[in-house]
N, C-alpha and C positions, 0 to 999 in steps of 0.2 A: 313655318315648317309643316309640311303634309307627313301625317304619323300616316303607317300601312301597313296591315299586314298581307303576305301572298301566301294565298292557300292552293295553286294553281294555277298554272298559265289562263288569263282572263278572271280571277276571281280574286280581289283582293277587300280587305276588310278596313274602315276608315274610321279616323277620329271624327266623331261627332254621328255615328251612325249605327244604330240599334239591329243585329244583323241574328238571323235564324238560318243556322248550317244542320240541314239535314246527312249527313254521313254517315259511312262506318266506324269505328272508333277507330281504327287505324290511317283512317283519314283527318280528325280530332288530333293523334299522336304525332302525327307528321308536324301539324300546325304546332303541336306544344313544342319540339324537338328544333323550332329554329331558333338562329340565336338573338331574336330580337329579344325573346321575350324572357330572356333574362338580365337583358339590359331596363326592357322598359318596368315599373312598379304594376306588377299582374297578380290576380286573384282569381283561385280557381276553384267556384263552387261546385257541391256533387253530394251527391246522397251516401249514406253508410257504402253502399256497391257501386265500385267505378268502374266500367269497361273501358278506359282511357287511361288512368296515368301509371297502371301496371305495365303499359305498352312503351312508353320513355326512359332514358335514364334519370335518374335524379336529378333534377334542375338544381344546380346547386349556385343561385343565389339568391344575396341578400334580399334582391326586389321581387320573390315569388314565392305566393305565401299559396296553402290550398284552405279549404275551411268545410269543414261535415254539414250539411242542412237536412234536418232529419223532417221538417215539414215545408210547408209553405210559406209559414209565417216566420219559420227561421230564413228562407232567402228571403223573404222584403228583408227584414230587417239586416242582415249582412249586405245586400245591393245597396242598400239606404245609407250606411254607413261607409261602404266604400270610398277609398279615396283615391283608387289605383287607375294607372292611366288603363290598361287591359281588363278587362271584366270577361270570364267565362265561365257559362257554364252548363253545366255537362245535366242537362233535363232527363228526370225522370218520372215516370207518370205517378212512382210514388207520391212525388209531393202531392198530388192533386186527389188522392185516392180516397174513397172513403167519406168523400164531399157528395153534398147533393148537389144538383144542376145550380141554382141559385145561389150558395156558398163557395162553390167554385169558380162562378162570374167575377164574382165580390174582389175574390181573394185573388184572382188572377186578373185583373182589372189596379189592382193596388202592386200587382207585381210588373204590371205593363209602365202603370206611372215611373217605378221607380227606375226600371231599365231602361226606357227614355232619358228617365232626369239625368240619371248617371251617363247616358252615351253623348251627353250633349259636351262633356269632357272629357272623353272616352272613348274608346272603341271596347262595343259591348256585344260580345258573341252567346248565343246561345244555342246550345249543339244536342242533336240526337240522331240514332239510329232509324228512325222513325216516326212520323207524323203524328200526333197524339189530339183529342177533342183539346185540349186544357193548351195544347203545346202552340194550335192552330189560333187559339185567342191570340196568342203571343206575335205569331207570323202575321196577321191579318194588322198589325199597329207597327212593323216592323218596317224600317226602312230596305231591306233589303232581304230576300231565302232564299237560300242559293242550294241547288238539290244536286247532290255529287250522286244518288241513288236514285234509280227512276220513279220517277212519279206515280203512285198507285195508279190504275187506269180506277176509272168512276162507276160504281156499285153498277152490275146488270141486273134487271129483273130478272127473277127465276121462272120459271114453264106456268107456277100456281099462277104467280102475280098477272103475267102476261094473259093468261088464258081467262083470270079473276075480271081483268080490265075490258078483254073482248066479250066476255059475258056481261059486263054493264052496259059497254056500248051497245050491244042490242037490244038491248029492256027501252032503249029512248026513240 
């Protein structure tokens, strides 16, 4: 049996595959609001602040639980213990905040294992409004990021940088 969820014509979400949806939250709402996912056993992590599940009605069943993760090391460990066929969840750059560079590797390097291990049973979504350093670890191991929002375009130098660079080119 192929588990799926569809989040849009051409964009749908699968069992056994570890998935990074860049969206709005009212794109997030749409996905919670079908009626798969109170059939299937789903788990929907989020920090103290959700711009997501105030957007739904109450999911009211037994197989949809949501759960608070107030750091980092509260989602490993909820992703780790998970046993739900659906895993979502709703990134915020909070968890990551407040890390140095190195600590944040770490810790989001043990958060990549465990959203792998879980998706390998699973379909495992993790959703934000926006592209984050900590969030982009996550997407670069991810089997699939699907960007419903356009893609930042890529840093330009500014007038300094450019005019900094053409002044070295001449010095050689």
């Amino acid at each position: 049996m192929t588990m799926r969820l569809w989040c849009r014509p051409g964009v749908s979400f699968e069992l056994g595959r570890l998935a990074v949806l860049i969206a709005p939250p009212d794109r997030m709402a749409a996905l919670l609001d079908l009626p798969e996912i109170g059939s299937f056993h789903t788990l929907y992590l989020y920090t103290g602040f959700t711009e997501v599940l105030f957007r739904v009605p109450p999911i009211r069943s037994e197989h949809f639980e949501t759960r608070v993760c107030t750091s980092l090391d509260d989602a490993i460990a909820a992703v780790s213990r998970s046993f739900h066929t659906v895993l979502m969840v709703e990134w915020s750059p909070a968890l990551a905040a407040g890390l140095d560079a190195e600590e944040r590797g770490q810790r989001m390097s043990r958060l990549v294992r465990a959203l792998k291990r879980r998706a390998t049973n699973g379909i495992v979504i993790v959703s934000a409004p926006a592209m984050d350093d900590a969030l982009q670890l996550v997407s670069s191991e991810a089997d699939q990021t699907v960007w419903l929002v356009p893609e930042p375009a890529p840093a330009r130098p500014t007038v300094a940088v450019a005019a900094r660079a053409k002044a070295q080119r001449t010095l050689f």
